[in-house]
C-alpha positions in Angstrom: 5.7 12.8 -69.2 5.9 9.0 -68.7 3.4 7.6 -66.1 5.5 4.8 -65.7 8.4 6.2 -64.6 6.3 8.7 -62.2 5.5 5.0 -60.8 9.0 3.3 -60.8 10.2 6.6 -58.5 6.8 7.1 -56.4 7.2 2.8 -55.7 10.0 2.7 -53.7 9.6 6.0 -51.6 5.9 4.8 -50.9 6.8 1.5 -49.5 9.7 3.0 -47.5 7.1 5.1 -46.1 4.4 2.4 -45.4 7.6 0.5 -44.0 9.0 3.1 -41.6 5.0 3.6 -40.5 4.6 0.2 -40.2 8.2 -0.4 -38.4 7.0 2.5 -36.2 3.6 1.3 -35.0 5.2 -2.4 -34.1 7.6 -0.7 -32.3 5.7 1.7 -30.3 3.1 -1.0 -29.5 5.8 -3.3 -28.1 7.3 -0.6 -26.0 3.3 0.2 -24.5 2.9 -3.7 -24.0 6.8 -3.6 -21.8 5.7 -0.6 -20.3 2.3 -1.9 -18.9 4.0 -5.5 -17.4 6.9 -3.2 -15.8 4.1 -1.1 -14.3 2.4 -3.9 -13.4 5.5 -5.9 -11.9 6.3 -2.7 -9.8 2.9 -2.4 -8.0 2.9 -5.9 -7.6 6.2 -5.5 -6.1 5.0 -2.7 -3.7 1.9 -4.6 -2.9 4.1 -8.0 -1.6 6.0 -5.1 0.6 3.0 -3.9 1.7 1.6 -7.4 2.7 4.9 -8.6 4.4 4.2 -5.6 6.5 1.0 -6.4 7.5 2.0 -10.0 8.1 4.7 -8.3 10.7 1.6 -6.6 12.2 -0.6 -9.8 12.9 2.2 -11.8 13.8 3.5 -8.9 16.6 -0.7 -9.0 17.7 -0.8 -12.3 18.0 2.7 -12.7 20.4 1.0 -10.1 22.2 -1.8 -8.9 24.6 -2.6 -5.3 23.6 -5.4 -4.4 26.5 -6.4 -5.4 29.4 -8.0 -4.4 32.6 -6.3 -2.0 34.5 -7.5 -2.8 38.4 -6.2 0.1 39.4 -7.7 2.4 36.7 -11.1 0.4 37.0 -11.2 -0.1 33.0 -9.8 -2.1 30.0 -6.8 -0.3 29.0 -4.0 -0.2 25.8 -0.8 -1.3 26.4 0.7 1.8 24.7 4.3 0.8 25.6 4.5 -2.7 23.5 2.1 -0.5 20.7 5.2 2.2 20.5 8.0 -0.9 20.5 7.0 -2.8 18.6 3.9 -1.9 16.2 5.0 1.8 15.5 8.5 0.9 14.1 6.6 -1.5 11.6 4.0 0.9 10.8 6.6 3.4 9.9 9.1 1.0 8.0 7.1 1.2 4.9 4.5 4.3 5.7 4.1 5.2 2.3 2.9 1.4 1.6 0.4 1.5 4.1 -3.5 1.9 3.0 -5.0 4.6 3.8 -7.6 3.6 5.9 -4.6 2.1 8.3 -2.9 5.6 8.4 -5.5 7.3 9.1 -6.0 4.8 12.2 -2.3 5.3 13.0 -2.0 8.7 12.9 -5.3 8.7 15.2 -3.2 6.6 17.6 -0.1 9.1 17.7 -2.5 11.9 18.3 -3.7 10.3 21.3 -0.9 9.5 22.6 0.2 13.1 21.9 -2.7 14.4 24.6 -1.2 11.7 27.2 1.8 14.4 26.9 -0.2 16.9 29.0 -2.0 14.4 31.2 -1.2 12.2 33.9 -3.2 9.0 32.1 -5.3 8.6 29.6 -8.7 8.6 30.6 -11.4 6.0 30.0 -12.6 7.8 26.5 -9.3 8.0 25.3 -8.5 3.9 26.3 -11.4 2.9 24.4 -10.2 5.5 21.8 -7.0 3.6 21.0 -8.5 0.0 21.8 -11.1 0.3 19.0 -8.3 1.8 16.5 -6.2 -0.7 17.2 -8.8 -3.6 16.7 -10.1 -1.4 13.3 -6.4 -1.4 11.8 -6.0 -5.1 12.5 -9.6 -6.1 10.7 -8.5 -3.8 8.0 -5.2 -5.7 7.8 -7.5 -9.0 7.9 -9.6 -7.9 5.2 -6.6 -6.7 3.0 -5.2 -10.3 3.2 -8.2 -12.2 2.2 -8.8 -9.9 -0.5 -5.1 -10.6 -1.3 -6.0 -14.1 -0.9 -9.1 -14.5 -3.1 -7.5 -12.9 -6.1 -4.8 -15.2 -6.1 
């Protein structure tokens, strides 16, 4: 048997194979790397979506007065009508954007305004109740956007 034509045939089949492993690991390295920016532009993506709806939230609270003293009542109350025109539909227009400490405030809200269902008004508890998750949703929204802000 001659070695070197054991080593003429075992050559070019070795450096196919290094070649193809080699082709192989480029490849599937690149494909990671295109993967991880797409990722990456997606959440970035969601998280401008996410921002323009808070945005919409600050803007709406700062065109309008959301409590007040009720003279009547004889206690600062929430102006659940402009909340339900024209927070709830922003809220809602991107839920699943929403963080979750905001949802949770949100979904607070629509429970109490579920009880007003079976009552005449809203008593005193449950105006300070919506007042104080109102306020905590827009210093959430606050904090999100200076966070947003300072990684910039």
């Amino acid at each position: 048997m001659n070695w070197s034509q054991i080593f003429t045939g075992i050559l070019p089949l070795l450096g196919v194979a290094v070649g193809g492993f080699a082709t192989y690991l480029t490849q599937k390295l690149t494909l990671d790397k295109q993967l991880k920016i797409e990722r990456e532009r997606e959440r970035e993506e969601r998280n401008i979506e996410r921002l323009k709806v808070y945005s919409e939230i600050l803007k709406l609270e700062g065109e309008n007065e959301m409590q007040g003293f009720d003279t009547h009542a004889g206690y600062e109350v929430f102006y659940k009508k402009i909340y339900r025109e024209k927070f709830r539909p922003v809220f809602f227009s991107k839920f699943y954007l929403i963080d979750l400490d905001i949802v949770e405030s949100v979904r607070r809200i629509d429970n109490i305004f579920g009880v007003e269902q079976y009552i005449v008004q809203l008593d005193r508890e449950h105006e300070e109740q919506l007042i104080n998750l109102f306020n905590k949703i827009i210093s959430n929204i606050e904090k999100q956007l200076k966070d947003y802000k300072k990684s910039d």
